[in-house]
N, C-alpha and C positions, 0 to 999 in steps of 0.2 A: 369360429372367431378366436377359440383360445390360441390358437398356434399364429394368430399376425401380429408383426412386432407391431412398434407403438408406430415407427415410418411410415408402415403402410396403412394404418390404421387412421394417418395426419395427426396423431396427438403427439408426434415428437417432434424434432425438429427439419428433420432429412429431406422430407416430400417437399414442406414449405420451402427451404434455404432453394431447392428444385427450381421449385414455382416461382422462387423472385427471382430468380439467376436470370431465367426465362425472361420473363417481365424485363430485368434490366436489360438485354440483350435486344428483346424486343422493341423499347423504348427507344435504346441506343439505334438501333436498326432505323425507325422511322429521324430518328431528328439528325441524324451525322450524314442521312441520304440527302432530306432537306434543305439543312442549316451550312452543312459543313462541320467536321470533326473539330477543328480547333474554337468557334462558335459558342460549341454546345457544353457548358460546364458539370461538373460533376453535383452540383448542387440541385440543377435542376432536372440532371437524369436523376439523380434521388428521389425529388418531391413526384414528380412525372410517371415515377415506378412505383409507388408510394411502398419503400423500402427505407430501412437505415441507413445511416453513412458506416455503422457498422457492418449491418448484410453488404454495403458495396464491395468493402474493402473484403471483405471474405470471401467474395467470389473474383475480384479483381485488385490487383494489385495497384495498380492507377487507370485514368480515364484510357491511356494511350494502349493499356493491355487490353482495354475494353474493347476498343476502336480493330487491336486486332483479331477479337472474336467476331466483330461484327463481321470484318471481311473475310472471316473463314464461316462464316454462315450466309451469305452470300454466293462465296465459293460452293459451297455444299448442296447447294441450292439447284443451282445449274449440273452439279454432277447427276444430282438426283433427277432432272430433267431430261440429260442426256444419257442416262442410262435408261429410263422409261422408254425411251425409242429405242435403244438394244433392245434392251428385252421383248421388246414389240415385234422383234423378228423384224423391222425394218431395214432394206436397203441404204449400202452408205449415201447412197443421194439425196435418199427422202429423207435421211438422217440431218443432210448440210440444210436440205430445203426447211424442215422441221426447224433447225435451228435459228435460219432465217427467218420462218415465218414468225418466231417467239421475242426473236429480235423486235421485228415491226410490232407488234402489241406490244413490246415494253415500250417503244420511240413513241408512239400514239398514247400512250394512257396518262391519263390525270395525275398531275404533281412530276412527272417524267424531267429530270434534271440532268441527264447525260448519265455514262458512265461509272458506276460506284468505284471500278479500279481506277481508270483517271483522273476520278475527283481526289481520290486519297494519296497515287501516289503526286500530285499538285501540292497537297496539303503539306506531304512527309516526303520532299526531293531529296534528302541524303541516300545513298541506296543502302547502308548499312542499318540503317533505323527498323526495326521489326513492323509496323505499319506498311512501308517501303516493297519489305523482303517478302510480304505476306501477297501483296500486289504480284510483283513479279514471280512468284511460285504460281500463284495461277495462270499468268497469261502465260506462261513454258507447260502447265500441262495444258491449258486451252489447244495450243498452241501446236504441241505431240496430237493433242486427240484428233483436232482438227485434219491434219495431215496425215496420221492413220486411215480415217476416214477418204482419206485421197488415194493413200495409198493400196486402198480395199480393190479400186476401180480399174487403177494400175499406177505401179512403182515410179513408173517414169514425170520428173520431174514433179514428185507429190510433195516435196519439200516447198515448193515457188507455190504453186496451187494452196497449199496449206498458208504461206503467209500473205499471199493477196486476201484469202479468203478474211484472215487477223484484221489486214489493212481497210479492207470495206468493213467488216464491222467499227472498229475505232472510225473511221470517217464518217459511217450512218450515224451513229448514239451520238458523236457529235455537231455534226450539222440539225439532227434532229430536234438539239435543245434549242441551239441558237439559229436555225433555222426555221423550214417550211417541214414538221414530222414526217406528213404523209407522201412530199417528193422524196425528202431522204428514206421513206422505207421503200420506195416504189424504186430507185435508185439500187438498194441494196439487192433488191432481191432481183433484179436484171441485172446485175455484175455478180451474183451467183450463181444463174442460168447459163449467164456467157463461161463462165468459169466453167461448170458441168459440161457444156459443150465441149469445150476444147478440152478439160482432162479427158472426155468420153473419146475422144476422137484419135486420141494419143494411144487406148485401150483397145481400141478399133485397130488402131496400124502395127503393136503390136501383137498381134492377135492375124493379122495379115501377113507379115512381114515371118512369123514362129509355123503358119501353117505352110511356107514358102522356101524355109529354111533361110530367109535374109538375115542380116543381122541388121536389127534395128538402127533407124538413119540416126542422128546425132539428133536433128530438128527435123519434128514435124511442119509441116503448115496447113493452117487450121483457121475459121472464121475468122473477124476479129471480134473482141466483147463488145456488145452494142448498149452502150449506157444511155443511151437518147431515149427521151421520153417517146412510146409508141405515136406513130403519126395517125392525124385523126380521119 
């Protein structure tokens, strides 16, 4: 014991200021998801954190620096999800489907409000406001990841494939709120399918086309995506 400073030991200040950063962040996390960021004052992320308004300002500068830890802990969140399926040695498919399926239990679950990036950039439409830029920094790397993963399967046209895939998520999470959850997950994850299909298909022809010596046609033709509910 004699060699631990007093930090780790909790009789300084370091571990604590830790613990309430957390606490505030964590607070902030549940009621800016909620409420709405501009809502939720600093007064009662205080009392709610049960922290000072001196600990806040020490670890944040104002509410709105807050707001943008919140959305990079969010961000963080989903990295740390979708690298659990890399490292899982997953497939990029089972990777999109993976993603999809985490989609549908976020759209289904208790308190489930849409969006956490399109609530906030709603809240912060200037695009220069760091709330704003914090939004838009993740949905470009969503955004790359996404379409790497496309383009695992094959190159061709994995850019389109990457942003429909963008497009049904943002149109799931929000029909989801102000809708029917369970038709918008059921939605999502058949314009995933149909999506896998036809990039698969695209990976097929050239894969046909490279053993044949063709040069790949411009356009393939391929299913079309079938978003209709399965007939009974």
């Amino acid at each position: 014991m004699g060699g631990m400073t007093k930090t780790e030991a909790g009789t300084g200040t370091g571990r604590r200021v830790s613990e309430a950063r957390e606490r505030l962040l964590r607070t902030a996390g549940q009621l800016f998801y909620a409420e709405g960021i501009h809502t939720v004052g600093v007064d009662r992320l205080v009392a709610e954190s049960k922290v000072t308004n001196a600990t806040f300002y020490r670890h944040f500068r104002s509410k709105e620096d807050l707001a943008v830890a919140y959305i990079g802990s969010v961000d963080q969140a989903i990295r740390a999800q979708i690298d659990s399926l890399t490292a899982a040695d997953v497939p990029p498919d089972g990777i999109l489907r993976g993603i999809g399926a985490s989609l549908v239990e976020q759209i289904r679950s208790p308190g489930y409000r849409g969006c956490a990036f399109l609530n906030a950039a709603a809240e912060f439409p200037d695009p220069d406001h760091p709330v704003h830029r914090a939004v838009v920094q993740h949905r470009e790397w969503f955004l790359r990841t996404i379409t790497g993963l496309f383009a695992e399967i094959t190159t061709a046209q994995a850019e389109h494939a990457g942003q429909h895939f963008v497009m049904l998520r943002d149109g799931a999470m929000s029909a989801g709120y102000l809708g029917d959850p369970v038709a918008a997950g059921e939605t999502l994850l058949r314009g995933i399918e149909g999506l896998l299909r036809i990039h698969t298909a695209r990976a097929l022809d050239d894969q046909t086309d490279s053993a044949s010596g063709q040069t790949p046609s411009a356009a393939t033709t391929v299913p079309d995506i079938d978003c209709s509910p399965p007939s009974a």
